[in-house]
C-alpha positions in Angstrom: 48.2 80.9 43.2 44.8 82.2 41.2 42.5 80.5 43.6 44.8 81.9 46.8 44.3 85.6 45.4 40.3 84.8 45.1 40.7 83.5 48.5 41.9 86.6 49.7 39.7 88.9 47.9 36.6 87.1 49.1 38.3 87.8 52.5 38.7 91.3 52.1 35.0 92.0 50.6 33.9 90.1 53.7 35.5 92.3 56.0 37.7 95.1 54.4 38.7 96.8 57.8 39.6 93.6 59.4 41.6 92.3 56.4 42.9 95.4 55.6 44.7 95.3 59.4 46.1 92.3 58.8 47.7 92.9 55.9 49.2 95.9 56.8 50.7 94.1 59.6 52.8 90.6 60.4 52.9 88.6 57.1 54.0 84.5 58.2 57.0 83.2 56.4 55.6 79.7 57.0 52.7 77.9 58.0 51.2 78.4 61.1 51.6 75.6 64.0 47.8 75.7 65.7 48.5 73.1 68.5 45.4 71.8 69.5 45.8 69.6 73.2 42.8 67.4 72.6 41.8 64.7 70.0 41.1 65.0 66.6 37.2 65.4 66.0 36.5 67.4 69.4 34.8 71.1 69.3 38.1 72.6 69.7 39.9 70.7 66.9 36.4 71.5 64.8 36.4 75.1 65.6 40.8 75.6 64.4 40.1 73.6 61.6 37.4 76.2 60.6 40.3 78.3 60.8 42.3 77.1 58.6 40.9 78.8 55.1 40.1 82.4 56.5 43.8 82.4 57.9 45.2 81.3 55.2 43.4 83.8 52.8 44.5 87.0 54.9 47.7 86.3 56.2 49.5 84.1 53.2 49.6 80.4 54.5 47.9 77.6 56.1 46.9 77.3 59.3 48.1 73.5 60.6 46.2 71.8 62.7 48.6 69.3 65.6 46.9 67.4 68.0 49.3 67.2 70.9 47.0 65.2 73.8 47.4 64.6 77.6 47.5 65.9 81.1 44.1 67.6 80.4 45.6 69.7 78.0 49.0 71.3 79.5 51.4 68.9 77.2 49.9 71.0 74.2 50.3 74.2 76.2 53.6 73.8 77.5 54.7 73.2 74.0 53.5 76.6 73.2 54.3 77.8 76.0 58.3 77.5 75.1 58.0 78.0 71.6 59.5 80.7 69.4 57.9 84.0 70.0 57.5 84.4 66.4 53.5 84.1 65.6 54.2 80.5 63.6 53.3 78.6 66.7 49.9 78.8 68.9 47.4 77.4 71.3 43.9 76.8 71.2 42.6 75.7 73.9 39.2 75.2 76.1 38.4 76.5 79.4 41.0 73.5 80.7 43.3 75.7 80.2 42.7 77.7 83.7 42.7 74.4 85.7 46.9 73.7 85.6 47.5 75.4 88.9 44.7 73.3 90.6 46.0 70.1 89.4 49.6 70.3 88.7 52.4 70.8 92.0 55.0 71.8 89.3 52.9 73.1 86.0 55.4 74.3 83.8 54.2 77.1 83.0 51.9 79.8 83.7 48.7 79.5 81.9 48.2 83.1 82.0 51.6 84.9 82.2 53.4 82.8 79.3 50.7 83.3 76.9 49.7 86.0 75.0 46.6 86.2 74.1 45.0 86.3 70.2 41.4 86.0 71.7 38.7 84.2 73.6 37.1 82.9 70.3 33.9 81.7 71.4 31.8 80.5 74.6 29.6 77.6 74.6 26.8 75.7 76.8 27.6 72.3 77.9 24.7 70.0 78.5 24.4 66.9 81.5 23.7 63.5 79.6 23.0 60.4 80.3 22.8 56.8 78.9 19.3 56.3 77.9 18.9 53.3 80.1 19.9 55.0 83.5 16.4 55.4 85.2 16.1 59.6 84.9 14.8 61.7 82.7 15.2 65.0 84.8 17.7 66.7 86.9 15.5 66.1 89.9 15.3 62.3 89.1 19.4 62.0 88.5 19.7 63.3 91.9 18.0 60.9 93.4 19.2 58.2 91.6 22.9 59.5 92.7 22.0 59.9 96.3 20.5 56.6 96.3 23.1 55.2 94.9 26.4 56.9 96.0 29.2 56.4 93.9 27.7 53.8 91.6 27.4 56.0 89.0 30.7 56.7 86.4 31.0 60.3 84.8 32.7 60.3 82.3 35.0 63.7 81.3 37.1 65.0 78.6 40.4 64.5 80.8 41.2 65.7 84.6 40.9 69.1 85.2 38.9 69.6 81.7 35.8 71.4 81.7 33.8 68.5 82.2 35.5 67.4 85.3 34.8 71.4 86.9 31.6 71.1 85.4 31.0 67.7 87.0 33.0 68.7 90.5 30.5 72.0 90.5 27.0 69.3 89.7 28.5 67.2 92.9 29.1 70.0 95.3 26.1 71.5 94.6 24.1 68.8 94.2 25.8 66.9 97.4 26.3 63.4 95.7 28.9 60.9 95.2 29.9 60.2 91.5 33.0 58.2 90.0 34.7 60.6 87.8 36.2 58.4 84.8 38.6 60.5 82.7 39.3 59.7 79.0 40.8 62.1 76.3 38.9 64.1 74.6 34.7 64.1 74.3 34.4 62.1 71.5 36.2 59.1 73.5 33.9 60.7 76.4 30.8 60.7 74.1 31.6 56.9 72.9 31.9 55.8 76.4 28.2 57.1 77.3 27.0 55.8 74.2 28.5 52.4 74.8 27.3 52.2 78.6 30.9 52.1 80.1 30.0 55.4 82.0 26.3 56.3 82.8 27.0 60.0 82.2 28.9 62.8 81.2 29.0 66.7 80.0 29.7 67.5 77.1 29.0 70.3 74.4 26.3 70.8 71.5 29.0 70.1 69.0 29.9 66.8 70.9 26.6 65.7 71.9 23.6 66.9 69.0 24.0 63.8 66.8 23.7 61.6 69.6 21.0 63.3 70.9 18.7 63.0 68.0 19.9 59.8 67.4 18.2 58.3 70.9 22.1 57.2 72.0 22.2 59.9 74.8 19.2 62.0 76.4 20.1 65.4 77.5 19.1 65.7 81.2 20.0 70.2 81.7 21.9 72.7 80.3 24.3 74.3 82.7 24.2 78.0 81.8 21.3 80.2 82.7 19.5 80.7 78.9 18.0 77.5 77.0 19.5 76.8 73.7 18.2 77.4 70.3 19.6 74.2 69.1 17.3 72.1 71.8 14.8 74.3 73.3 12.9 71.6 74.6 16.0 71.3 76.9 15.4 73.0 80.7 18.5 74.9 82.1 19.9 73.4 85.8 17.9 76.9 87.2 14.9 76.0 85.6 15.3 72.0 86.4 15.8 73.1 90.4 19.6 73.3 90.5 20.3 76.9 90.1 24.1 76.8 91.6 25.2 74.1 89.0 26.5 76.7 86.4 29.5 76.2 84.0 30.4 77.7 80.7 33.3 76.4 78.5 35.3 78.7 76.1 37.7 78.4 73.8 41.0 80.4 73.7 43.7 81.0 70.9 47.3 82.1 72.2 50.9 82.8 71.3 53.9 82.5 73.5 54.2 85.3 76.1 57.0 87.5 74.4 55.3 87.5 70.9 55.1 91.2 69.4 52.0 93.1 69.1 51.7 93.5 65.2 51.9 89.9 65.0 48.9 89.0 67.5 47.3 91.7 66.1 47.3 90.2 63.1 46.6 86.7 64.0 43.4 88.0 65.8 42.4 90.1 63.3 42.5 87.0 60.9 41.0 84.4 63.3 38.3 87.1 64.2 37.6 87.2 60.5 37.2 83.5 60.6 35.0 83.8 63.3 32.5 86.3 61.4 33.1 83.9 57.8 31.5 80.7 60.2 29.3 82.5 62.6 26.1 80.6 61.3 28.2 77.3 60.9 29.4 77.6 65.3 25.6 78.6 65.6 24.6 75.1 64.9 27.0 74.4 67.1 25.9 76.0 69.8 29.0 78.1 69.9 28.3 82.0 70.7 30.8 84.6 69.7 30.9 87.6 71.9 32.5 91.1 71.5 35.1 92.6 73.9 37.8 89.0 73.8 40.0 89.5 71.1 43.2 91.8 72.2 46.0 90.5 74.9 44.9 92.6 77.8 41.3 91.6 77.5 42.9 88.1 77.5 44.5 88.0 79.8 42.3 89.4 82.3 40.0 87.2 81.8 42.2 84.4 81.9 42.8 85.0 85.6 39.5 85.9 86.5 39.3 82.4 85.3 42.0 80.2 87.1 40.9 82.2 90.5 37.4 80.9 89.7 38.7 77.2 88.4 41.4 76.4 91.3 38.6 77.8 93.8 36.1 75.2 92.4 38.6 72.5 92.8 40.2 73.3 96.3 36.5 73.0 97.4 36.1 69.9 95.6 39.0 68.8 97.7 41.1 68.4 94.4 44.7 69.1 95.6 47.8 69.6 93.2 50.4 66.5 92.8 
């Protein structure tokens, strides 16, 4: 109990207004269900479990982590989807989460309507890599390699319909070349197969990729936002490497089920936003950037259907049809 009530005044120094809304608010009678739809060790599992303290210190219990995998994402999401409205069960998810209605006949559920939204926590930079031993060391030279020969290269994603598979679906559009898209679960899995030589590439996030990248297992080929990264400057975006229409950012998104009051996502975002400020330097390094302007249900929800408009448009010109 003594170290809880430090916890919670260390809080509340850190950011009194933010704290102070919380409390006022929704208190949890139990902990908190954070369903996570992607393997343990991933950047969105890493980011919730960063979580997990600041909740707990402003609203009164633990934020649990579940890692409910599968159907790139929408078993987790479904099972928030129907849950109780009652803030003790929510989603985090990435920027999969806007690709159900390009992929799935019969979702479930409406990935925008059904939700409520706590806030887009963060948005992130993923990075094209390869296996050290395929033949390219540029953009320009993967290209080439691709169109010489089609379909002989495997890419390997973070499960159909993830961000990695839009990313890699924009890279072949724009690009114009044949590549065998070879979906695991999760990007560590993803990461491992690269690694390993089972796929030749993949796209995958700072978090996911840094460590192998220093290590000599994977060489970044491009970034695919328009700004280099602090964490590997060296690193030229797709603009800057001659592909300026392979663009993709991944985000990550915490939500409650659609009927959930307002005090209580106010006061879930006010406590994950203070978890955001308590790690900002930690998702730094991890090449995750917080923004302002994400963080209450209408701004959520916008921009989760700007988002599906802009994901099931990707994928109908990909030729990727729902079954």
């Amino acid at each position: 109990m003594m170290l809880r009530r430090r916890a919670l005044a260390a809080a509340t120094l850190m950011l009194p207004a933010v704290a102070a809304r919380a409390q006022a608010g929704w208190r949890p009678s139990r902990p908190i269900r954070a369903i996570v739809p992607f393997s343990a060790g991933g950047p969105t599992d890493v980011l919730t479990r960063m979580m997990s303290d600041p909740v707990q210190a402003i609203l009164g219990q633990p934020l649990v982590v579940e890692n409910r995998t599968g159907a790139g994402g929408s078993i987790g999401a479904d099972m928030v989807a129907k849950a109780a409205p009652d803030g003790h069960t929510i989603l985090v998810n990435d920027s999969g989460h806007a690709v159900g209605p390009a992929l799935i006949a019969r979702l479930p559920y409406d990935p925008v309507t059904d939700f409520a939204g706590i806030g887009v926590l963060v948005f992130a930079s993923l990075i094209l890599l390869v296996n050290p031993r395929v033949q390219a060391t540029s953009l320009a030279e993967l290209i080439a390699l691709m169109k010489a020969q089609p379909g002989r290269l495997n890419m390997a994603t973070t499960g159909a319909g993830g961000p990695v598979h839009i990313a890699a679906e924009i890279l072949r559009t724009t690009a114009g070349v044949q590549v065998e898209m070879v979906h695991y679960r999760g990007g560590a899995p993803a990461a491992l197969a690269v690694v390993s030589g089972e796929a030749q590439m993949t796209i995958l996030s700072a978090s996911a990729s840094l460590e192998h990248i220093r290590a000599g297992t994977m060489r970044a080929i491009a970034l695919t936002v328009p700004q280099r990264s602090p964490l590997l400057p060296e690193v030229p975006t797709s603009a800057e490497a001659g592909l300026p229409g392979f663009v993709f950012q991944n985000w990550r998104v915490a939500a409650a089920p659609a009927a959930t009051p307002a005090p209580i996502l106010a006061a879930l975002s006010a406590a994950f936003q203070a978890g955001l400020a308590q790690n900002r330097d930690r998702l730094a390094q991890m090449g995750e950037e917080l923004r302002p302007g994400f963080s209450t249900p209408e701004q959520v929800r916008a921009f989760l259907r700007r988002e599906v408009d802009q994901s099931v448009a990707v994928l109908r010109a990909a030729g990727v049809r729902p079954e």
